[in-house]
N, CA, C and O of each residue as an XYZ file, in Angstrom:
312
protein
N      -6.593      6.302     -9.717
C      -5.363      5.948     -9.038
C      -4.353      5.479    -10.092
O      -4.506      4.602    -10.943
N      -3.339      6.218     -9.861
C      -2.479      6.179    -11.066
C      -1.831      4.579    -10.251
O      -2.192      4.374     -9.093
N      -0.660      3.282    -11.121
C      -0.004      1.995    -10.913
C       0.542      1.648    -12.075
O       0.096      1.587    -13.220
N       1.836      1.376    -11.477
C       2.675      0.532    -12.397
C       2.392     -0.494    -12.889
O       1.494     -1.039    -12.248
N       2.778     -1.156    -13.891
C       2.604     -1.932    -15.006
C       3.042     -3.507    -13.525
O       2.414     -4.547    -13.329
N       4.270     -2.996    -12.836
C       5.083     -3.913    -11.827
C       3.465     -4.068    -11.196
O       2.816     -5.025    -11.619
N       2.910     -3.276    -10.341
C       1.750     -3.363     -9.222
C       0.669     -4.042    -10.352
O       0.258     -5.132     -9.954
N       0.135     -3.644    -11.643
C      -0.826     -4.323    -12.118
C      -0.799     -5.268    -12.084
O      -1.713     -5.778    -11.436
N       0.038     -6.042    -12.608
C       0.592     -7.505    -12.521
C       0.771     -8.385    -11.517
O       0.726     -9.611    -11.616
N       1.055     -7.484    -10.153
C       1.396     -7.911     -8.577
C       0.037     -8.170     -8.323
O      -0.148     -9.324     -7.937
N      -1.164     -7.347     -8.429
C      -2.409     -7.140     -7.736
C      -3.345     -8.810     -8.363
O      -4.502     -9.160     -8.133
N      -2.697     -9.226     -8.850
C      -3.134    -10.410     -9.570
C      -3.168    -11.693     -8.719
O      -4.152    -12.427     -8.623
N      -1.850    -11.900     -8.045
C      -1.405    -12.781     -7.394
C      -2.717    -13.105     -6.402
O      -3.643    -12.358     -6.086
N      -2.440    -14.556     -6.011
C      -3.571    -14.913     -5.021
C      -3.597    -14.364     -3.869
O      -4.685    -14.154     -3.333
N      -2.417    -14.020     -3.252
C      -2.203    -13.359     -2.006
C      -2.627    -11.946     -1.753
O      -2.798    -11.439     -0.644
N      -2.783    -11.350     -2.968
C      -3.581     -9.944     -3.171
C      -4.351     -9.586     -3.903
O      -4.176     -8.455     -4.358
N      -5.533    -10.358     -4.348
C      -6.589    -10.433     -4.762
C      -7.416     -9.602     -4.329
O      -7.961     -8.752     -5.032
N      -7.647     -9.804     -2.786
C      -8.503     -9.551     -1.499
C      -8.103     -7.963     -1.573
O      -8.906     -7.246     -0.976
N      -7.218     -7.414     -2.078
C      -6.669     -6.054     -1.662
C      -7.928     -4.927     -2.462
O      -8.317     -5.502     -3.478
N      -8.494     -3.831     -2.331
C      -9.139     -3.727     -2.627
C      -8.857     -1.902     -2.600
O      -8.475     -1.221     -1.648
N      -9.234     -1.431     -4.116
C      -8.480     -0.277     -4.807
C      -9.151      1.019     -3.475
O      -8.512      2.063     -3.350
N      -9.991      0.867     -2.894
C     -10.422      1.927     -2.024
C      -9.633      1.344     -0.815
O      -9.015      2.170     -0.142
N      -9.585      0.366     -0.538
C      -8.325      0.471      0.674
C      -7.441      1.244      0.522
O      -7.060      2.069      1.352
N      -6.973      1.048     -0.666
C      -4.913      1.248     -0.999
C      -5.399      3.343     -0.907
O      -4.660      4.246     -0.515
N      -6.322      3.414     -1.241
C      -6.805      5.114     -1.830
C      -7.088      5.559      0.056
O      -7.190      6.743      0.378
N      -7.187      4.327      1.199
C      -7.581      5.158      2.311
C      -6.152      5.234      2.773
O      -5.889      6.244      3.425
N      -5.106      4.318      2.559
C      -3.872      3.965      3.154
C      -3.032      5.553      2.996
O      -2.546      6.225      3.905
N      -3.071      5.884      1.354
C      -3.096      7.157      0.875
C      -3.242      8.241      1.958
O      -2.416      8.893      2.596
N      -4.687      8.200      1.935
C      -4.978      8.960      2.415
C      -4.844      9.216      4.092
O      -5.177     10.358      4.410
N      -4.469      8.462      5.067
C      -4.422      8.263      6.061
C      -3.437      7.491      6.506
O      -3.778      6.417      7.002
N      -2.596      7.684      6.474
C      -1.196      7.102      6.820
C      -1.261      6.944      8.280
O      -1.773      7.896      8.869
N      -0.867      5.982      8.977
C      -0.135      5.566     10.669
C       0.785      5.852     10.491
O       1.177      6.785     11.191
N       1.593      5.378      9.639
C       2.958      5.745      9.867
C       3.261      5.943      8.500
O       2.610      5.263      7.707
N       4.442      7.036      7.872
C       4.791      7.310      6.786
C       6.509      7.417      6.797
O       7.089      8.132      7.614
N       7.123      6.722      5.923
C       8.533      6.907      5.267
C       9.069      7.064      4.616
O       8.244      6.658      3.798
N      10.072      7.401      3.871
C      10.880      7.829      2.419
C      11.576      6.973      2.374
O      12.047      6.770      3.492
N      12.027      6.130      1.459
C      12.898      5.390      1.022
C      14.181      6.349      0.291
O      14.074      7.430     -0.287
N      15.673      5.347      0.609
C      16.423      6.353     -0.059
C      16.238      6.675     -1.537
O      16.724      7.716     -1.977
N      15.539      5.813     -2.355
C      15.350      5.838     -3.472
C      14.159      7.039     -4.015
O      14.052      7.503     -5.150
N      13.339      7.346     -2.807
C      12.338      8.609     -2.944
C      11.440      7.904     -3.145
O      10.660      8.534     -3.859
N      10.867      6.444     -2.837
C       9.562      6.076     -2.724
C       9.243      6.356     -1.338
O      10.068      6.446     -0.429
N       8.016      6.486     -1.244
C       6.938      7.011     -0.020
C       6.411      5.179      0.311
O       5.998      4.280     -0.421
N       6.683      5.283      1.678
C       6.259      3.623      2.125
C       5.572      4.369      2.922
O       6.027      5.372      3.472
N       3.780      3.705      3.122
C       2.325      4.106      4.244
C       2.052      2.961      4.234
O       2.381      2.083      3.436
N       1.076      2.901      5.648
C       0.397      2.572      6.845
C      -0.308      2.416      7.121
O      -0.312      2.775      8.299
N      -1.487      1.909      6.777
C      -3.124      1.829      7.856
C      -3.490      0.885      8.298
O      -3.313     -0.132      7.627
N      -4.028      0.793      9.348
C      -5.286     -0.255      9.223
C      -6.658     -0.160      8.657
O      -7.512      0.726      8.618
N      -6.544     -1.728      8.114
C      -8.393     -1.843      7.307
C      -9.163     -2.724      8.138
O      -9.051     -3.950      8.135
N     -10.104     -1.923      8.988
C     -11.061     -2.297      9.640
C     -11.650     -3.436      8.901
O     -11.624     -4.483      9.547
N     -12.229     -3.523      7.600
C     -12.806     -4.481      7.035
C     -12.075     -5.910      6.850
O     -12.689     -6.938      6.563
N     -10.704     -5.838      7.050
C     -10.087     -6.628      7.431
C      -9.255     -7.136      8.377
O      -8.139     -7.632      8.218
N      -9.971     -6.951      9.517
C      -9.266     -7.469     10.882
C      -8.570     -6.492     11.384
O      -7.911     -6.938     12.323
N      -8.312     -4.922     11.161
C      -7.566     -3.966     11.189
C      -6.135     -4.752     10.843
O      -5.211     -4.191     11.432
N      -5.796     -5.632     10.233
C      -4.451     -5.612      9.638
C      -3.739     -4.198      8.938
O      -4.348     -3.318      8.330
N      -2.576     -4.249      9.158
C      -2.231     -3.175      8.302
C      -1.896     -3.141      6.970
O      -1.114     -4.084      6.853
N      -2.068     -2.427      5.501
C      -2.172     -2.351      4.669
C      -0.643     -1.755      4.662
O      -0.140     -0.994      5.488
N      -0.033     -2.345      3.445
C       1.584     -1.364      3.642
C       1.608     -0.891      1.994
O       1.719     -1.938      1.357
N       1.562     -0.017      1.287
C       1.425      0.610     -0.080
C       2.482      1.661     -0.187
O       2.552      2.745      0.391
N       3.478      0.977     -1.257
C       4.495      1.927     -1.630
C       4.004      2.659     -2.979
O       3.579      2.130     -4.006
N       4.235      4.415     -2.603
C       4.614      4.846     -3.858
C       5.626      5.271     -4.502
O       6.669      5.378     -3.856
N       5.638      5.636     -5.939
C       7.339      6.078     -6.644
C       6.961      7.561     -5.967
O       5.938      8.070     -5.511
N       8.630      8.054     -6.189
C       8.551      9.069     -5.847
C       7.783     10.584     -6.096
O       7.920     11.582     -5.388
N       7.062     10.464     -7.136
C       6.098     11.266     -7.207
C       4.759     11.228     -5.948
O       4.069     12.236     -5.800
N       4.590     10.381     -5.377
C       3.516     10.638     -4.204
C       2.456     10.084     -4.664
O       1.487      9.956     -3.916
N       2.417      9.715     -5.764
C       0.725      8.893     -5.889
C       1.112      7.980     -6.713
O       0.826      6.977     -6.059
N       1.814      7.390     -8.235
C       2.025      5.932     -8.289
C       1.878      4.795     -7.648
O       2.718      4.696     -6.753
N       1.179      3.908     -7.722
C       1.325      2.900     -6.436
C       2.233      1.824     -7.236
O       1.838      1.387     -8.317
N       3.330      1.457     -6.729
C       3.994      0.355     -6.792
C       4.097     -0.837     -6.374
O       4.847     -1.676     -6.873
N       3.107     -1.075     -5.107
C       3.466     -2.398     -4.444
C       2.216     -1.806     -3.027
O       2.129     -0.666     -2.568
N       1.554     -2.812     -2.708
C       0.951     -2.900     -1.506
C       0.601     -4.613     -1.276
O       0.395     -5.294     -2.281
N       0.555     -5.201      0.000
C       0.345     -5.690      0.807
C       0.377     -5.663      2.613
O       1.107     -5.007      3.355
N      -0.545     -6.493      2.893
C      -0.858     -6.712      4.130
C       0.650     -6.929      5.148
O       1.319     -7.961      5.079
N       0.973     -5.857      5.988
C       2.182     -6.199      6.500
C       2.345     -6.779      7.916
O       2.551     -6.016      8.859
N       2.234     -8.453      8.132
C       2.123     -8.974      8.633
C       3.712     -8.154     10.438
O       3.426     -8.046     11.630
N       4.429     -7.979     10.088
C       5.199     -7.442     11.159
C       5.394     -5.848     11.445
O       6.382     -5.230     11.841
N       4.141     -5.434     11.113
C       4.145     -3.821     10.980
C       4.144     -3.201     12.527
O       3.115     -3.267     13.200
N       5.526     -2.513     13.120
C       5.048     -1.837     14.295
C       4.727     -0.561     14.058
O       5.068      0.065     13.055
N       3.960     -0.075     15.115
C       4.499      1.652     14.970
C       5.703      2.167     15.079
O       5.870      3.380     14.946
């Protein structure tokens, strides 16, 4: 899984510790809901059963697989 130098550094924090590199690879892979940012990042969607089905929210750059940023998105609708 290709990540920015920004996300290496993010994945550190206490609040996303818990995040876990085969989640972010199912979020990928299985999107609920998927969007484009005007900037051409790809914002996805899942829920992780292993965690309460919360939803996982993982942005990539516009190439489609970079990961830039994921956390748990506490106000996620469909």
């Amino acid at each position: 899984m290709k990540t920015t130098r920004y996300f290496d550094n993010l994945i550190r924090r206490p609040d996303r510790v818990d995040i876990k590199p085969e989640w972010i690879q199912y979020v990928i892979n299985n999107p609920v809901k998927k969007t484009v940012q005007s900037d051409g990042r790809v914002r996805l969607w899942a829920p992780i059963k292993a965690y309460g089905n919360r939803h996982l929210h993982v942005i990539l750059l516009e190439d489609g697989e970079t990961v830039h940023n994921a956390f748990f998105d506490r106000g996620f609708k469909l």
